[in-house]
C-alpha positions in Angstrom: 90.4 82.2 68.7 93.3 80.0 69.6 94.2 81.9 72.3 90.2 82.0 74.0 90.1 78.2 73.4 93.5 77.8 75.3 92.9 80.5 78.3 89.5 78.2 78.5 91.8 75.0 78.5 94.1 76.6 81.2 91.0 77.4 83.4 89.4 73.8 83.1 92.9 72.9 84.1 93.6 74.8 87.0 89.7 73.8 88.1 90.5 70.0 88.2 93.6 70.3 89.6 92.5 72.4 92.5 89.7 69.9 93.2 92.1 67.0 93.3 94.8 69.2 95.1 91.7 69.3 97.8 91.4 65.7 98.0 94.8 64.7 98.1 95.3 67.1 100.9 98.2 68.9 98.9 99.1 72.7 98.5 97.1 73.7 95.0 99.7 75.7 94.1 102.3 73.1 94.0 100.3 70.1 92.4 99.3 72.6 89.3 103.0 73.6 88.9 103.8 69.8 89.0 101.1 69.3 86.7 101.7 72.1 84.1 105.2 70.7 84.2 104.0 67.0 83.4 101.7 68.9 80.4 104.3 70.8 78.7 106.1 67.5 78.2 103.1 65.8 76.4 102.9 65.6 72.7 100.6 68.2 71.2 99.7 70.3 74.1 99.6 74.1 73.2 102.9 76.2 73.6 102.0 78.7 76.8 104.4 81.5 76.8 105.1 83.3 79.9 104.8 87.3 78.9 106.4 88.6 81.6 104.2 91.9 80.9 101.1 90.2 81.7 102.6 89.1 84.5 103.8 92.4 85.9 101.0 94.7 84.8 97.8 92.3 84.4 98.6 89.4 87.3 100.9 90.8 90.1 98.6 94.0 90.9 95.3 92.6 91.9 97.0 89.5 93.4 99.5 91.7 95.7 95.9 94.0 96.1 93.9 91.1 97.3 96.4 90.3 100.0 97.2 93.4 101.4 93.3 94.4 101.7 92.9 91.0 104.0 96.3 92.1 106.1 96.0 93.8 109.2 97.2 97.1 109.6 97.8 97.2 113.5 99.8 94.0 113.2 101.5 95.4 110.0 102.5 98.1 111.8 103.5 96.4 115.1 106.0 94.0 113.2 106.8 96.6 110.7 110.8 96.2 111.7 110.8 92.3 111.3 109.0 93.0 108.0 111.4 95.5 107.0 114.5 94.1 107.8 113.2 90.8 105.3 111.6 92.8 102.4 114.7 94.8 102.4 117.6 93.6 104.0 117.3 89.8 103.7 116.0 90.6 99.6 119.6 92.6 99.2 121.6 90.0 101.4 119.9 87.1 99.1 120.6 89.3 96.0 124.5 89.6 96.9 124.7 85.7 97.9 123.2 84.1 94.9 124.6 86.7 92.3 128.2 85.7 94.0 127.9 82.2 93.9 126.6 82.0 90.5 129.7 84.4 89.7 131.5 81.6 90.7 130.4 78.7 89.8 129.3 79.8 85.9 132.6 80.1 83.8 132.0 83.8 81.8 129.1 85.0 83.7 129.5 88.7 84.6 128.9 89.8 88.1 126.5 92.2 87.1 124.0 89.4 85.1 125.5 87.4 88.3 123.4 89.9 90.8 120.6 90.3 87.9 119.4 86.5 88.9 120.2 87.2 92.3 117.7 89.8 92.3 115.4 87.6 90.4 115.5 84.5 92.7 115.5 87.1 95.7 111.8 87.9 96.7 109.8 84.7 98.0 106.3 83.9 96.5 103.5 86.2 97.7 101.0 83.4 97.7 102.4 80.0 98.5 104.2 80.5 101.1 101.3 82.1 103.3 98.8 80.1 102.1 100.8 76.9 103.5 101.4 78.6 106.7 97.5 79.8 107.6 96.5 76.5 106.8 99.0 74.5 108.9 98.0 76.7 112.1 101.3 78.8 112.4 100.9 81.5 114.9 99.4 85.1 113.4 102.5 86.6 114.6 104.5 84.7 112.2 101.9 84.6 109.3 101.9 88.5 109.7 105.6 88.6 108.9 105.6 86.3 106.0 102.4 87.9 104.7 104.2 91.5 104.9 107.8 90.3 103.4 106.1 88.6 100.7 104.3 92.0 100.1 106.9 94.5 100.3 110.2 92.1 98.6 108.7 92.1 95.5 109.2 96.1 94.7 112.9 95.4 96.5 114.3 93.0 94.5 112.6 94.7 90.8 114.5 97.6 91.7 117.6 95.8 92.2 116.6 93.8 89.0 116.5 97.1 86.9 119.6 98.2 88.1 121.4 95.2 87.6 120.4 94.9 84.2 120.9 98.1 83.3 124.8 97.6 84.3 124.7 94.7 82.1 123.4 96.5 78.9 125.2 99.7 79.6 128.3 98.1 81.2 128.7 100.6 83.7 127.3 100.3 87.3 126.7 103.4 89.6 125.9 103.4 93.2 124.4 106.9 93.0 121.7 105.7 90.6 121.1 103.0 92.8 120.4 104.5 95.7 118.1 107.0 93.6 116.3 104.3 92.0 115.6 102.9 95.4 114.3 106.3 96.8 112.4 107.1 93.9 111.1 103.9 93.9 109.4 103.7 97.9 108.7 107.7 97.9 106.9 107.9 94.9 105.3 104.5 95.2 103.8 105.2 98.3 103.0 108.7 97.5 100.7 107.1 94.8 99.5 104.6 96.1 98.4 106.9 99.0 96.7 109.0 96.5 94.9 106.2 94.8 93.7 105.0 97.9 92.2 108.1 98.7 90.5 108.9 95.9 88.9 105.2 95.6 88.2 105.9 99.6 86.1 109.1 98.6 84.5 107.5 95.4 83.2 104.6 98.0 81.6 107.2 99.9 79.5 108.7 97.6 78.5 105.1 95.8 75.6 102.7 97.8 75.7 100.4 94.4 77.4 97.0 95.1 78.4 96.2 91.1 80.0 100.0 90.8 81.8 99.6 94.2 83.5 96.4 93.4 84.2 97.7 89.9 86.1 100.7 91.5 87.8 97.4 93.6 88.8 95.9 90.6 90.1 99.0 89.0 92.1 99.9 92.4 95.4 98.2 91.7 96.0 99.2 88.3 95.3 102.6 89.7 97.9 102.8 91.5 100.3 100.5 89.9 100.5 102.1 86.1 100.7 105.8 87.4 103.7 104.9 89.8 105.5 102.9 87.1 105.1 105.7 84.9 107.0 108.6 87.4 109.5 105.8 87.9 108.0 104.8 91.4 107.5 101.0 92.0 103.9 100.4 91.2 104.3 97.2 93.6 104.6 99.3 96.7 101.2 101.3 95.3 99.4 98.5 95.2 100.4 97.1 98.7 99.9 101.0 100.3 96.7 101.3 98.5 95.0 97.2 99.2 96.3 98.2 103.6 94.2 101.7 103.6 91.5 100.2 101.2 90.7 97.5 102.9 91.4 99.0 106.9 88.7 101.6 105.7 86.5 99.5 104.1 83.9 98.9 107.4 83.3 102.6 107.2 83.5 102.9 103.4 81.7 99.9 102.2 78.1 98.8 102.5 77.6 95.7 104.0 76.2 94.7 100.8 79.4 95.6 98.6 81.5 94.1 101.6 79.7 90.4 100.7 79.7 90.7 96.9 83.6 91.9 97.0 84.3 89.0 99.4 83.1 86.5 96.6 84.4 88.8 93.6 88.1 88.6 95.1 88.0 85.1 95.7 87.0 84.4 92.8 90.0 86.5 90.9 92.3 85.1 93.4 91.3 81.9 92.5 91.4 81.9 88.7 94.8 84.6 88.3 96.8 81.9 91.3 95.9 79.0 89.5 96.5 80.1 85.8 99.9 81.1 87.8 101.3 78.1 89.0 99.8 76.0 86.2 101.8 78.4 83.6 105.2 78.4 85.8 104.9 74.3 84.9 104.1 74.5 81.1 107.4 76.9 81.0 109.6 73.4 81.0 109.8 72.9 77.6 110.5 76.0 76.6 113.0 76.4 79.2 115.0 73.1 78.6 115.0 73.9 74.8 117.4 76.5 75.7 120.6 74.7 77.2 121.2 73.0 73.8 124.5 73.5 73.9 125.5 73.7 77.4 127.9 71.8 79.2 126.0 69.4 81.4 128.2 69.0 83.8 128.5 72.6 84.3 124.6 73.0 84.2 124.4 70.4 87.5 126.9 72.2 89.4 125.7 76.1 88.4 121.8 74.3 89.4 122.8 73.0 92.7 124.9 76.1 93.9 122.4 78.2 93.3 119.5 76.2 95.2 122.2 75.9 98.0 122.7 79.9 98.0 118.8 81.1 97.4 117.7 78.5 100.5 120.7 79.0 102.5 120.9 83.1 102.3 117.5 82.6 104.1 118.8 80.7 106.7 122.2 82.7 107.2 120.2 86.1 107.5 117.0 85.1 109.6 119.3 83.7 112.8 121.9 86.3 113.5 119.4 89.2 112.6 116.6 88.1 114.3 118.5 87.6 117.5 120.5 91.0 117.3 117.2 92.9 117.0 116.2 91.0 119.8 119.3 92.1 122.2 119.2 95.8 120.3 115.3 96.5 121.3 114.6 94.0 124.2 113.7 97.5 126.2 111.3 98.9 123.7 109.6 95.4 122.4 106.7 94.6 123.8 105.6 92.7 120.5 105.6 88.5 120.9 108.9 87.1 120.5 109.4 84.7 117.9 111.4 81.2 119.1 114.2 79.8 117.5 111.2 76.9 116.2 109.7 80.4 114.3 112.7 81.5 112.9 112.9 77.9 111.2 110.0 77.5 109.7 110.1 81.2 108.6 113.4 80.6 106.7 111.7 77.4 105.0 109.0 79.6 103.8 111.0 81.1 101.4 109.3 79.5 98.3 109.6 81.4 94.9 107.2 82.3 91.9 106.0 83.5 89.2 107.6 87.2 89.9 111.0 85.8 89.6 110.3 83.5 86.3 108.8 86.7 85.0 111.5 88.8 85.6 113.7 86.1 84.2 112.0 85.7 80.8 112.0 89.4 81.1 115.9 89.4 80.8 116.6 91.6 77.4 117.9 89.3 74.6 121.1 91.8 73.6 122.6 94.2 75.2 124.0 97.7 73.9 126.6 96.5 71.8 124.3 94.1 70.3 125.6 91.1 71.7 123.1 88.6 73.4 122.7 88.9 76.9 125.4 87.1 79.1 124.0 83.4 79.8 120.4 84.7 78.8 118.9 81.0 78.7 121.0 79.7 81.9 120.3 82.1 84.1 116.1 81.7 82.8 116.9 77.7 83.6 118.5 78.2 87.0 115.6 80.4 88.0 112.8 77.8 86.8 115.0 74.9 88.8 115.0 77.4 92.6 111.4 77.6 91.7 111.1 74.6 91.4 112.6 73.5 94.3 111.6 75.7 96.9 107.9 75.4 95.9 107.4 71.4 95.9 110.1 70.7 98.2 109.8 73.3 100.5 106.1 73.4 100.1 105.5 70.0 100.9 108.2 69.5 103.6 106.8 72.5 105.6 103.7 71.3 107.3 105.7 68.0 108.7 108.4 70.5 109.8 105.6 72.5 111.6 104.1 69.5 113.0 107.7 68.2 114.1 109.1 71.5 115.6 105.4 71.3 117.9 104.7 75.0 116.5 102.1 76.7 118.1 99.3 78.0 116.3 96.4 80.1 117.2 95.0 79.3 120.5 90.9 78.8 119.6 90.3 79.8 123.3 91.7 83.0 123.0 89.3 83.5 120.2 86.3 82.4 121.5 86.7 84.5 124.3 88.0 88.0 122.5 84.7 87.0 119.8 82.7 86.7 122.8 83.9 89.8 124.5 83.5 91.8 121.2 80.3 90.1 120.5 78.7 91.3 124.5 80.1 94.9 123.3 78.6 95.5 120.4 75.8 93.9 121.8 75.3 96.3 123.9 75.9 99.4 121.8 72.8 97.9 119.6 70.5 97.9 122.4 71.5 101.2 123.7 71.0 102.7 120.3 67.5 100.9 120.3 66.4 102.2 123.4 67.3 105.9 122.1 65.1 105.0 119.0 62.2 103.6 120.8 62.4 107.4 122.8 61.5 109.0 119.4 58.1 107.0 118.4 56.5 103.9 119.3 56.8 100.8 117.1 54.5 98.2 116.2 53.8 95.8 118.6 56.4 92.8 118.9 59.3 94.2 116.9 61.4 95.9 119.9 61.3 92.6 121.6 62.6 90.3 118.1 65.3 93.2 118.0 66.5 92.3 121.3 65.8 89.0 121.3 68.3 88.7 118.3 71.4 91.0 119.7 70.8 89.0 123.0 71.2 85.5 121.0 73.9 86.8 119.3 76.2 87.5 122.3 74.7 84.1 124.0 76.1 82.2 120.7 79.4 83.9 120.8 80.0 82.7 124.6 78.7 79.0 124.1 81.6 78.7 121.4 83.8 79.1 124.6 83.0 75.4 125.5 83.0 74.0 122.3 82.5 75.0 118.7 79.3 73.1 118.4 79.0 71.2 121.1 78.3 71.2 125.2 78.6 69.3 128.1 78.0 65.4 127.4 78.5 65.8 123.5 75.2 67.5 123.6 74.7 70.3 120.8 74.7 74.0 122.2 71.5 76.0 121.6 73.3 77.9 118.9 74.7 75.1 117.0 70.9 73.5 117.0 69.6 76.5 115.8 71.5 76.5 112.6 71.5 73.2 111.4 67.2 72.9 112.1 66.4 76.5 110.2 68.9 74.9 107.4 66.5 71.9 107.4 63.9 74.7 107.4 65.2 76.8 104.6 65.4 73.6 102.5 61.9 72.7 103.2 61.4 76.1 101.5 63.7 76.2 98.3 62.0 72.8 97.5 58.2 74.1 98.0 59.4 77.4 95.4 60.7 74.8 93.1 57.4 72.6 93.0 55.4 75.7 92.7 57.5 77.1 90.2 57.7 74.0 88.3 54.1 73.5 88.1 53.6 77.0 86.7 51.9 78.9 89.7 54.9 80.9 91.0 56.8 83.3 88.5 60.5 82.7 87.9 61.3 86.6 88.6 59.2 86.2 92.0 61.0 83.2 93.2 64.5 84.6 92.6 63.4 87.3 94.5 62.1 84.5 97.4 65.3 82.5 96.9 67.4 85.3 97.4 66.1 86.3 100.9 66.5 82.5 101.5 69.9 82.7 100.5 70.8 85.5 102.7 69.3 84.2 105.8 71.1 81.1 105.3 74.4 82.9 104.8 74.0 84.2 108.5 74.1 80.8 109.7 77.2 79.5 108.1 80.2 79.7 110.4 83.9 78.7 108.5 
C-alpha cells in the first residue's frame, strides 16, 4: 500500500512541477531534478530508491521506443557517420578520459572501477538534451544528430560498463571478450530487434482495432529488449531498431484511427515515465550523501571537480578535431549540410547525463569475487549523481542563451510552408484523380462530388496561404483559412453547450450525446494546427 500511495505522490509531483516548469519557462526535466533534490532533504518525505532494474528493464525501453518511432529514418540514415562516430567513438573516448582522470585523482581507485564510471558517466541523456534543443529552434540537422547519439550511446557505453565491471570482480581484463561482447552485443541486438519489428509490423496488418494496436505498441519494446538481453545482445539497440522500422511503417501499417490514439497514448507514457525520472534522480541525494561518511572531504572536492572537468571536456576535445577530419576525409562524397563551428558548440554542451548512468551506478555490485566490497562503491555512485547534476541544470539552462548568443539557426518556417504547400497541391491532386476514377464506376448522390472537391481544394489553398503568414495576410487581415477555424470553433462550442442543456434537462441520453460529442471532437481536432 505504501508503495501505491507513494508512486501516487511521485505522480502528483511530477504533475505540479511540470505545470510550473511551463510557467517559469524552464526545461521540466531540470526543475523536477532540482526539486526531488530539495524533497529528499525534507524531514519525513518517503525514502525513493533507485532500482536500477526498473530502470533498465521497465523505464529505458518504451522511453528509447518512443523516440526512435518519432525519428526519421532518411535523416537517420543520411547522418548515420556523425551519429556513429558519437554513439561509439566519442562514448569510448569519454569512457577512457574520465576512467583516467578519476584513476588519478582518487588515491586506491583501480583503473578498471576507474573506466567502470567512465562508462557510466559516458552516454548523454536521451531526453533532455533533445528536448532543450527542439524547443530552442536548433537546426533539424543538428537535432537529428543528438536525437541518434543519444539513441544508440546508451547500448555503447552498458557494454563497456559490463566489461569493466566484470574486470573489477574477476580481476582479470581481456580484450578478446571485449571485442566479443561488443559484436555480440550490435549483431544480435539488431537481429532482434529486426525480428520484433517485423512481427509487430505483420500483427498491425491483420488488426483494424485501435485499443489492440496500441497494446501491441506498448508491448513492442519489451519485445525486443528482454529476448536480446537474454542471447546476450543489447536489448537497447532492439529497441531503437525496432521504435525506427515501427514507426517509418506505421502510415501503411496503422489506421488513421490507431495513429491518433497512439499519438496521445505515447505522450502520455512519455510524460508520466520522464517525469517520475528526473524527479527520482533528485530524491537519490540523501541516499547518496549518506554514503561518504567517512571520506576525506578534501579529496571528495577535488575527485568531484576532475571528473566534471573530464565528462564536459571529453565532449569538447572529441567533437572539434573529429568533426573537422570527417569533413576534409569525405568533402567529395558529402553532400549532407555541413555543421559550423557555432553547431559543433552547442552540440558538445548538449551532453547532459541521466538516469541511465545513476542507474548503472547504483547498479555497481556491492563485493566483488573475493568478497571484498567493491572499490570506492559509494564514491564513484556520488561522483556520478554530482556530473548529473551538473550537466543537466547547468548545461540545461545555459544552453538556450548559448544558442541565442552563437545566432544559431533554426528551422527556416519558409521552407516549410512551401515544402507543406507543395506536398499539400500533391496529394491534392492524387485525391481528386482517384475521385474522378470513382465517379467512372457509379453515380453519387447529388452534391457530395462537389463537397469532396471543395475540401481537397481548400486544403491545398490553406497550405499555400501559410506561405505569407501563419494566420494572417496582407494588412494584419486573417487569411480565409485561419478564419475558418477559429468561427466553426465558435460553432462547435455553440454545439457542446446545446448537448449539455439538452442533456441536462433529461431529453438527450448520455450514451447518445457521447456519441454527438465525439464527432464534435473529431471535427475540432482537424482544425487545430500546433
Amino acid at each position: 500500500m505504501h508503495a501505491l500511495e507513494n508512486g501516487i505522490l511521485l505522480i502528483v509531483v511530477v504533475a505540479a512541477g511540470t505545470v510550473a516548469a511551463r510557467r517559469l519557462r524552464v526545461e521540466p526535466s531540470i526543475l523536477l531534478v532540482l526539486v526531488g533534490v530539495a524533497l529528499s532533504m525534507v524531514p519525513g518525505v518517503p525514502r525513493f530508491h533507485l532500482d536500477p532494474q526498473l530502470v533498465l528493464v521497465l523505464i529505458l525501453p518504451p522511453l528509447l521506443y518512443a523516440a526512435a518511432s518519432r525519428t526519421s529514418v532518411p535523416a537517420f540514415r543520411a547522418n548515420l557517420r556523425p551519429i556513429l562516430f558519437l554513439a561509439v567513438g566519442l562514448t569510448l573516448f569519454s569512457t577512457v578520459v574520465v576512467g583516467l582522470v578519476a584513476h588519478a585523482v582518487v588515491p586506491g581507485l583501480p583503473l578498471a572501477a576507474a573506466l567502470a564510471l567512465g562508462a557510466i558517466l559516458a552516454p548523454p541523456d536521451a531526453v533532455a538534451a533533445t528536448a532543450i534543443a527542439r524547443r530552442t529552434g536548433l537546426s533539424r540537422h543538428v537535432v537529428t544528430v543528438l536525437e541518434g547519439e543519444s539513441l544508440l550511446n546508451d547500448a555503447t557505453a552498458l557494454v563497456a560498463y559490463r566489461v569493466a565491471v566484470a574486470a573489477v570482480v574477476s580481476g582479470i581484463f581481456s580484450p578478446l571478450e571485449m571485442t566479443w561482447r561488443f559484436a555480440l552485443a550490435s549483431v544480435g541486438g539488431a537481429v532482434v530487434g529486426l525480428a520484433a519489428a517485423l512481427l509487430v509490423g505483420w500483427l498491425r496488418r491483420h488488426v483494424d482495432d485501435p485499443m489492440i494496436d496500441n497494446t501491441l505498441s506498448l508491448v513492442a519494446p519489451f519485445a525486443a529488449y528482454l529476448p536480446a538481453e537474454a542471447i546476450g545482445g543489447s536489448g537497447v539497440l532492439a529497441v531503437v531498431v525496432t521504435g525506427l522500422y515501427l514507426g517509418y511503417q506505421a502510415p501503411l501499417t496503422m489506421t488513421a484511427a490507431s495513429r491518433l490514439v497512439s499519438d496521445s497514448v505515447w505522450k502520455v507514457v512519455e510524460f508520466l515515465l520522464q517525469g517520475v525520472v528526473f524527479l527520482l534522480i533528485g530524491l537519490q541525494l540523501r541516499e547518496v550523501l549518506a554514503g561518504l561518511r567517512g571520506y576525506d572531504p578534501a579529496v571528495v572536492l577535488v575527485a568531484a571537480v576532475a571528473v566534471t572537468a573530464a565528462a564536459v571536456g571529453a565532449r569538447f576535445a572529441w567533437m572539434f578535431p573529429v568533426s573537422y577530419a570527417t569533413r576534409l576525409l569525405s568533402r567529395a562524397r558529402d553532400r549532407g549540410p555541413r555543421k559550423s563551428w557555432r553547431d559543433i558548440v552547442v552540440v558538445s554542451w548538449a551532453g547532459m547525463r541521466g538516469v541511465v548512468s545513476l542507474a548503472a551506478a547504483f547498479a555497481l555490485p556491492l563485493t566483488v569475487r573475493s568478497g571484498a566490497p567493491f572499490p570506492q562503491r559509494n564514491l564513484l555512485l556520488f561522483l556520478t549523481f554530482v556530473v548529473i547534476g551538473e550537466t543537466l541544470v547547468l548545461n540545461g539552462l545555459t544552453m538556450p542563451a548559448l544558442i541565442r548568443r552563437l545566432h544559431v539557426a533554426g528551422p527556416d518556417p519558409t521552407t516549410d510552408a512551401l515544402q507543406e504547400a507543395s506536398a499539400q497541391h500533391e496529394a491534392a491532386r492524387a485525391a481528386l484523380e482517384r475521385l474522378d476514377a470513382l465517379l467512372q464506376d457509379g453515380p453519387v448522390p447529388p452534391g457530395v462530388a462537389e463537397q469532396l472537391r471543395e475540401r481537397a481544394e481548400n486544403r491545398t489553398l490553406a497550405a499555400w496561404e501559410r506561405l505569407g503568414s501563419p494566420t494572417t495576410g496582407s494588412e494584419g487581415i486573417p487569411t480565409p483559412s485561419a478564419a475558418y477555424r477559429r468561427l466553426r470553433r465558435e460553432m462547435l462550442s455553440a454545439e457542446r453547450q446545446v448537448l449539455v442543456r439538452l442533456r441536462d434537462a433529461g431529453r438527450l441520453d448520455d450514451e447518445v450525446q457521447r456519441r454527438i460529442q465525439r464527432e464534435l471532437d473529431l471535427e475540432e481536432a482537424t482544425l487545430l494546427r500546433d
